[in-house]
C-alpha positions as a Markdown table, in Angstrom:
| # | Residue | x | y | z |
|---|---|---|---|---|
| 1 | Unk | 20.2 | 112.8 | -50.9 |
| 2 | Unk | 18.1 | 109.8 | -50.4 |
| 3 | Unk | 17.3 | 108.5 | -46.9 |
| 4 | Unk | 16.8 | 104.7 | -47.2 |
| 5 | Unk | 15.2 | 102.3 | -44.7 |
| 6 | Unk | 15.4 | 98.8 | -45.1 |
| 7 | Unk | 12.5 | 97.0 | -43.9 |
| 8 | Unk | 11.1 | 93.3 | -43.0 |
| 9 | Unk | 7.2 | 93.5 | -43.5 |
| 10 | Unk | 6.3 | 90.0 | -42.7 |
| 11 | Unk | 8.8 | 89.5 | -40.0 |
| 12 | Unk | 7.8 | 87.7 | -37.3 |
| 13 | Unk | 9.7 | 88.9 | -34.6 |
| 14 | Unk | 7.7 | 91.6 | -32.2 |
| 15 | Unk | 11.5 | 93.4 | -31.6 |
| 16 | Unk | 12.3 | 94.0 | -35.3 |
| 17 | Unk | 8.6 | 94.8 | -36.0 |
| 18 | Unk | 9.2 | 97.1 | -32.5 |
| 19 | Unk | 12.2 | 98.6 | -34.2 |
| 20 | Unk | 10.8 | 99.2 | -37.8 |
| 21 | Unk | 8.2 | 101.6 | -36.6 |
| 22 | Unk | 10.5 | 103.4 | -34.1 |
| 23 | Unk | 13.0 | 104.8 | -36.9 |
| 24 | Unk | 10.1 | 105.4 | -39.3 |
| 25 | Unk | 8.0 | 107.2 | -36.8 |
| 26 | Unk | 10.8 | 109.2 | -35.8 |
| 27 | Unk | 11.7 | 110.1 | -39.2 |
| 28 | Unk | 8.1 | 111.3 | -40.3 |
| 29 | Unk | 8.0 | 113.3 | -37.0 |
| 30 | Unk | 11.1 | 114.8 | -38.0 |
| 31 | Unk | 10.0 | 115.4 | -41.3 |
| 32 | Unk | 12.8 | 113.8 | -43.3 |
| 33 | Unk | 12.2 | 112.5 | -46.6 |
| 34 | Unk | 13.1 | 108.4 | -46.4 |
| 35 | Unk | 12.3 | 105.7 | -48.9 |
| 36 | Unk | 11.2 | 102.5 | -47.1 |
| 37 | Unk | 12.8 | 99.2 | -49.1 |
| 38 | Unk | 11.2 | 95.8 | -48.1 |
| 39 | Unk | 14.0 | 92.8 | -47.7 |
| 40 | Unk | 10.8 | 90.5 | -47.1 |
| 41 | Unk | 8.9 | 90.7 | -50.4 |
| 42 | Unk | 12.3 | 92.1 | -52.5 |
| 43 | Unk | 15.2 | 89.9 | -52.4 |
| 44 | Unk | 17.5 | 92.2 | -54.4 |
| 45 | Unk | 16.5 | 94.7 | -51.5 |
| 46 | Unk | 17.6 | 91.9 | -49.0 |
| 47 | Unk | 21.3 | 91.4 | -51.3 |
| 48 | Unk | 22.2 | 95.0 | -51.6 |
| 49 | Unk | 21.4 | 94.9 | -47.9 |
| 50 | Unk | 23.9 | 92.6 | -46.9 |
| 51 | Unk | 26.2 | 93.4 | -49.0 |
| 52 | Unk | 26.4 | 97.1 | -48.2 |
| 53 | Unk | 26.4 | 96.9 | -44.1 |
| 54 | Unk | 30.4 | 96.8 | -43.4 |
| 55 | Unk | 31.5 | 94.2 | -42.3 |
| 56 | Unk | 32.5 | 95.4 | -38.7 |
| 57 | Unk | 29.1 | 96.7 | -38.0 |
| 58 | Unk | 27.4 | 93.0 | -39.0 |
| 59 | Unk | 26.5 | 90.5 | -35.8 |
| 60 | Unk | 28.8 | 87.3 | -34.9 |
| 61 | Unk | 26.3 | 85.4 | -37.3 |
| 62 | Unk | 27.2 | 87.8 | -40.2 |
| 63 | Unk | 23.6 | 88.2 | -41.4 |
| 64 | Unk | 22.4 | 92.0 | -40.7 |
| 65 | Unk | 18.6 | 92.6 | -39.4 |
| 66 | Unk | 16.2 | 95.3 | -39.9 |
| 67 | Unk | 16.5 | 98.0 | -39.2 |
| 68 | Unk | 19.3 | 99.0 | -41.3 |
| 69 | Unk | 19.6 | 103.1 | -42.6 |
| 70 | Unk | 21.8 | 104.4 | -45.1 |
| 71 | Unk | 21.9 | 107.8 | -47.0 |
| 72 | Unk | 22.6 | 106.9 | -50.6 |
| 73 | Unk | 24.8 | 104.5 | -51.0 |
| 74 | Unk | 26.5 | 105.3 | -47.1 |
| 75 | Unk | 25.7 | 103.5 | -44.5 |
| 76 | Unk | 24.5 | 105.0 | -41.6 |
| 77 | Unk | 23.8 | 102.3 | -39.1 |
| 78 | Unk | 21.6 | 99.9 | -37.0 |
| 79 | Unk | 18.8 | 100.8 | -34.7 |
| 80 | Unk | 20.8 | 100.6 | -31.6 |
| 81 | Unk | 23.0 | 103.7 | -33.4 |
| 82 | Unk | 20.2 | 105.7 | -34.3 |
| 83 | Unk | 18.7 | 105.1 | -30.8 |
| 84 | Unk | 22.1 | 106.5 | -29.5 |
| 85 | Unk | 21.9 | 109.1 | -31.7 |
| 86 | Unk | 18.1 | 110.2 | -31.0 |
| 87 | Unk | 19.3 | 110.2 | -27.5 |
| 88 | Unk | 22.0 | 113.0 | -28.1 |
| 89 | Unk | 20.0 | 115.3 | -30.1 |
| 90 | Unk | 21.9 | 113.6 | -33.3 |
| 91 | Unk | 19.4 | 112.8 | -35.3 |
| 92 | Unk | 21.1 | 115.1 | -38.5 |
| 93 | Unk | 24.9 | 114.3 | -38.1 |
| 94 | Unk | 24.0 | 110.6 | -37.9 |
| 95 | Unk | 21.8 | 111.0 | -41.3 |
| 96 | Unk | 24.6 | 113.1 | -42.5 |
| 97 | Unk | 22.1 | 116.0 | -43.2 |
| 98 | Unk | 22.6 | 119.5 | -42.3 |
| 99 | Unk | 20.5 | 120.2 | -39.2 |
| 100 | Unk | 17.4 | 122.6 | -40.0 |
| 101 | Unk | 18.0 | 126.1 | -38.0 |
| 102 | Unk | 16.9 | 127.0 | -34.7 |
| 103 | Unk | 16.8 | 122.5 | -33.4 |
| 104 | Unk | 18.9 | 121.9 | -30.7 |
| 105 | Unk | 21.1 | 119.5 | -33.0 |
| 106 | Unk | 21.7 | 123.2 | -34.7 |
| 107 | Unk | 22.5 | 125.1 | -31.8 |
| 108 | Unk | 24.9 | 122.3 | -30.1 |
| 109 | Unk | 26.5 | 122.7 | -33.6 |
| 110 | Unk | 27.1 | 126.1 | -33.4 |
| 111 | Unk | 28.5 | 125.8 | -29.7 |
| 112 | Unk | 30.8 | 123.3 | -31.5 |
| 113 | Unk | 32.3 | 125.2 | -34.0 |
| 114 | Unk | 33.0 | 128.2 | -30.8 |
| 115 | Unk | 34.8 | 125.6 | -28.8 |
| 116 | Unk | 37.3 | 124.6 | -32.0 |
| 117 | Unk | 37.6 | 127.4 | -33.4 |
| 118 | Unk | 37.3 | 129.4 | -30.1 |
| 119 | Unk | 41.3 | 129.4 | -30.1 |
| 120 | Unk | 41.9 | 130.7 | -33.7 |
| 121 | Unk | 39.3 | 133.4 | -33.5 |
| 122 | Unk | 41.1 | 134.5 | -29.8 |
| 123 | Unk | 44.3 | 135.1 | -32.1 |
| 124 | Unk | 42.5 | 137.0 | -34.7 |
| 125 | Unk | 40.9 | 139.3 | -32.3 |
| 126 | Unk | 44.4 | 139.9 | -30.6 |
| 127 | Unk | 46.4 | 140.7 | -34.1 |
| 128 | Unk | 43.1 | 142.7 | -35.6 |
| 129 | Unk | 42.6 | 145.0 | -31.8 |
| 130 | Unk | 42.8 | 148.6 | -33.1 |
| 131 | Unk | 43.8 | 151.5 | -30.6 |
| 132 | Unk | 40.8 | 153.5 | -29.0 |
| 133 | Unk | 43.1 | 156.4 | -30.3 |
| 134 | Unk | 43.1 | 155.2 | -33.7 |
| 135 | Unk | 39.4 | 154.5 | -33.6 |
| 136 | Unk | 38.5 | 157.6 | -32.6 |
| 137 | Unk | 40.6 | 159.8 | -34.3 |
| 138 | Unk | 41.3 | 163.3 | -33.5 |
| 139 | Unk | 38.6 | 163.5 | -31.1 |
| 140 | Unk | 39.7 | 161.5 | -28.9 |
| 141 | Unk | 42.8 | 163.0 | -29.0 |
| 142 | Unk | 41.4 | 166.0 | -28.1 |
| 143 | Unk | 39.4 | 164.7 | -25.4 |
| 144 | Unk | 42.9 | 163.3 | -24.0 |
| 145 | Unk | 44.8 | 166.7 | -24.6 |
| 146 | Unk | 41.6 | 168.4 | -22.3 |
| 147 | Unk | 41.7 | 166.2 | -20.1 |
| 148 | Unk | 45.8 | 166.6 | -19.3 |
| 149 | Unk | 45.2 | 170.2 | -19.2 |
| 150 | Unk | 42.5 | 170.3 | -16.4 |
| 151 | Unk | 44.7 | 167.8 | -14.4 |
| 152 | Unk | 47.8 | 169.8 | -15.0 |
| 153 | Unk | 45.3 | 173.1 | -13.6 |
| 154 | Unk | 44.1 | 171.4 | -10.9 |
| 155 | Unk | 47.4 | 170.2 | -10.0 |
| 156 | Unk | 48.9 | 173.8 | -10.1 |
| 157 | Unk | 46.1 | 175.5 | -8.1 |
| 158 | Unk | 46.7 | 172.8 | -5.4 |
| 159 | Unk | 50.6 | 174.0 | -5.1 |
| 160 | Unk | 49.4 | 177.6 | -5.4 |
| 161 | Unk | 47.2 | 177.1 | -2.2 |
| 162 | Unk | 50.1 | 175.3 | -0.6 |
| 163 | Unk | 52.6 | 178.4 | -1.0 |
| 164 | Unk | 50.1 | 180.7 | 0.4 |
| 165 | Unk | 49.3 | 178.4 | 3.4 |
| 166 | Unk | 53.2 | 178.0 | 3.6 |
| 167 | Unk | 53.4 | 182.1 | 3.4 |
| 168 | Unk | 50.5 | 182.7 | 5.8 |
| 169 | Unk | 52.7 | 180.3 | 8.6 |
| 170 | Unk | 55.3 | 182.5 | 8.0 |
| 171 | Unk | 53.5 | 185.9 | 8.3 |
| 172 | Unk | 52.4 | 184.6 | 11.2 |
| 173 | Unk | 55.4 | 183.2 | 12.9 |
| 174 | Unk | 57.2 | 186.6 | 11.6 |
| 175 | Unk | 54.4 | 189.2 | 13.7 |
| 176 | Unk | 54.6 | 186.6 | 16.5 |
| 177 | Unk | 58.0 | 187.8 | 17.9 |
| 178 | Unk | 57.0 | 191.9 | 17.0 |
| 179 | Unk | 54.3 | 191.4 | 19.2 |
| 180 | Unk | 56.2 | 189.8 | 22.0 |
| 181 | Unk | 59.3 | 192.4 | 21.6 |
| 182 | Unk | 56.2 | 195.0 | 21.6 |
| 183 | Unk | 54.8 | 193.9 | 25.2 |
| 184 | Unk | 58.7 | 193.5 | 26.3 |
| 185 | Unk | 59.2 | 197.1 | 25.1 |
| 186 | Unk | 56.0 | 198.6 | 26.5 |
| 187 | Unk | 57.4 | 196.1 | 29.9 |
| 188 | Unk | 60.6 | 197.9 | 30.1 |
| 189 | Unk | 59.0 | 201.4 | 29.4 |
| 190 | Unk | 56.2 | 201.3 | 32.6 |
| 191 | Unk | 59.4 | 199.9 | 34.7 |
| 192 | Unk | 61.7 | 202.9 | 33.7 |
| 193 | Unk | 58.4 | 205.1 | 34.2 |
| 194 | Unk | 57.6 | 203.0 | 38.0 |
| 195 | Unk | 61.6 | 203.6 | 38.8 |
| 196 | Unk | 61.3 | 207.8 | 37.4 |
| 197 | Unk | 58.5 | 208.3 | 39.7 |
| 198 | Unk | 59.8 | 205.9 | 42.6 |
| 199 | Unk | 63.3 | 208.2 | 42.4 |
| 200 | Unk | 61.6 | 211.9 | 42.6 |
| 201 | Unk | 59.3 | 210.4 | 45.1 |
| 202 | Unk | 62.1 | 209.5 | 47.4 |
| 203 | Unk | 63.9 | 212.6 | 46.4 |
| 204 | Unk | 60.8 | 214.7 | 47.7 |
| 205 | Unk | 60.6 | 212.8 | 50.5 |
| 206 | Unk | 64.5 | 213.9 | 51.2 |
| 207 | Unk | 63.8 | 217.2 | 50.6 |
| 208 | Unk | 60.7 | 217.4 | 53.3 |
| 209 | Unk | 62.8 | 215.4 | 55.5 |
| 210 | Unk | 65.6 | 218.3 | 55.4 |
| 211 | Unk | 63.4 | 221.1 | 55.8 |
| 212 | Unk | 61.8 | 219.9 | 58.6 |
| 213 | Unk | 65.3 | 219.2 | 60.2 |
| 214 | Unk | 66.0 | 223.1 | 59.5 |
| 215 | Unk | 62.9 | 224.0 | 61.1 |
| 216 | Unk | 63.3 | 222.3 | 64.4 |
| 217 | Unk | 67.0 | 224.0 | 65.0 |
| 218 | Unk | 65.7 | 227.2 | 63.7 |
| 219 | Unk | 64.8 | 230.4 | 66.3 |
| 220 | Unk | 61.5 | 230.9 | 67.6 |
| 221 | Unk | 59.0 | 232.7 | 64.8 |
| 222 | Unk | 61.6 | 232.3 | 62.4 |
| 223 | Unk | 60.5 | 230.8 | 59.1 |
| 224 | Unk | 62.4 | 229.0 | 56.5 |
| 225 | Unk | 60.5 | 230.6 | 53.3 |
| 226 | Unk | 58.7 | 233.7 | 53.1 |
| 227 | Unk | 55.3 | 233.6 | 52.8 |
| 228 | Unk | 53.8 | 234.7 | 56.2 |
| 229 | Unk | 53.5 | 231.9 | 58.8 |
| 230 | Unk | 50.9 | 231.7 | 61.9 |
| 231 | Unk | 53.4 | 230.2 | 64.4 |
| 232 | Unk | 52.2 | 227.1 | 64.2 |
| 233 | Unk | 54.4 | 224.1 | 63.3 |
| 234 | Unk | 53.2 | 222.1 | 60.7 |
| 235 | Unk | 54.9 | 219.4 | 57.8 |
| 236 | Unk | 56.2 | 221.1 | 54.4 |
| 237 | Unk | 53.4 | 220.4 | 51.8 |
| 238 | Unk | 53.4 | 220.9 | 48.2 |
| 239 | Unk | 51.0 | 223.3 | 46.5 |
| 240 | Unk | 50.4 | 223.0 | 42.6 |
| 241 | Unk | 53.0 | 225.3 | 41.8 |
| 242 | Unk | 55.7 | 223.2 | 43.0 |
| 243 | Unk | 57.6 | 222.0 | 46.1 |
| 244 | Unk | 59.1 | 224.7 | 48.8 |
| 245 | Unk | 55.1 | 226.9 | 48.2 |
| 246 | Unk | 54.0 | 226.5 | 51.6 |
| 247 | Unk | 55.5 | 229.1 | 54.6 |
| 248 | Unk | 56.8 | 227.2 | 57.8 |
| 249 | Unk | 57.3 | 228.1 | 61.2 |
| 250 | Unk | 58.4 | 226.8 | 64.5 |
| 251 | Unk | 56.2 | 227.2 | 67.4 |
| 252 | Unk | 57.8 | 228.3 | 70.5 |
């Protein structure tokens, strides 16, 4: 493809002239091959010109000025387009040649083609998604089926602890009551003991009581147990053998 410039060499006017060296500076900065065709010197140049700009893009006076760019036979446009087009980072598109990679005309391309196609390439990635168990295979599987099993362990030692706590509670709340009944028991026994030892007490006591009695209305000298008295009166005491030991007498 052929880049063509159509040029006025001996034009007079400082804009066009202004122009001219804008697009063709451009160009050789950009590196693009162009062919520059003089309308001043070369009026079949000058014809093909005219004839070729379309005839919406020509001015009220129908008579197109230099500047004018086409790629082949295509026209391309005017230096107010190219100016627009330089200003967008279309330099390429408006040539209609493929922008070289890594320019910024390249990349905005690229960001192009993810925005319209960003819809159809959404769907493709939904229909094409592959299960994490089909793309690992067995291993993952495996990894799964291990990791059931330790949560299935865990969740068995955690009721095992509960039943023993649960069985502790009632150990506890069972031997709570044998202890009590225990302290009742030994309650009861050191009250029966207190009311044994309370009775024979009092019953002892009786006993004294009546032998003194039968030692005041006995005769003179007269003892109420053998066992030699000194004819003193004294109270019935108890020895270690038993009650009734000690000899008595009344003093007269």
């Amino acid at each position: 493809m052929v880049i063509k410039v159509f040029l006025a060499s001996s034009s007079g006017s400082t804009a066009i002239k202004k122009k001219q060296q804008d697009v063709v500076g451009f160009l050789e900065a950009l590196k693009v091959d162009y062919t520059p065709l003089d309308i001043a010197c070369n009026e079949d140049n000058r014809m093909w010109m005219r004839q070729n700009v379309p005839e919406d893009k020509k001015p009220a006076n129908g008579i197109p000025l230099p500047p004018q760019i086409f790629n082949e036979e295509s026209y391309c446009g005017d230096y107010d387009t190219f100016f627009d087009a330089k200003e967008d980072n279309l330099v390429y598109t408006f040539l209609g040649l493929p922008p070289p990679p890594g320019s910024k005309e390249a990349e905005q391309a690229d960001k192009d083609n993810i925005v319209e196609n960003g819809t159809h390439a959404e769907e493709n990635l939904d229909d094409t998604i592959v299960p994490v168990e089909d793309r690992n295979g067995d291993s993952n599987k495996e990894v799964k089926q291990a990791t059931d099993e330790n949560e299935e362990g865990e969740g068995d030692e955690e009721e095992q602890e509960g039943a023993a706590k649960e069985e502790t509670a009632e150990s506890v709340g069972d031997e709570a009551p044998t202890v009590k009944e225990e302290e009742e028991a030994a309650v009861e026994e050191t009250d029966e003991v207190t009311e044994d030892t309370e009775g024979q007490a009092e019953e002892e006591e009786e006993q004294e009581e009546e032998e003194l009695r039968q030692l005041e209305s006995a005769p003179c000298g007269q003892g109420l147990k053998s066992g030699g008295g000194r004819g003193r009166r004294r109270r019935v005491g108890r020895n270690t053998g038993g009650r009734g030991g000690v000899v008595e007498a009344k003093r007269c």
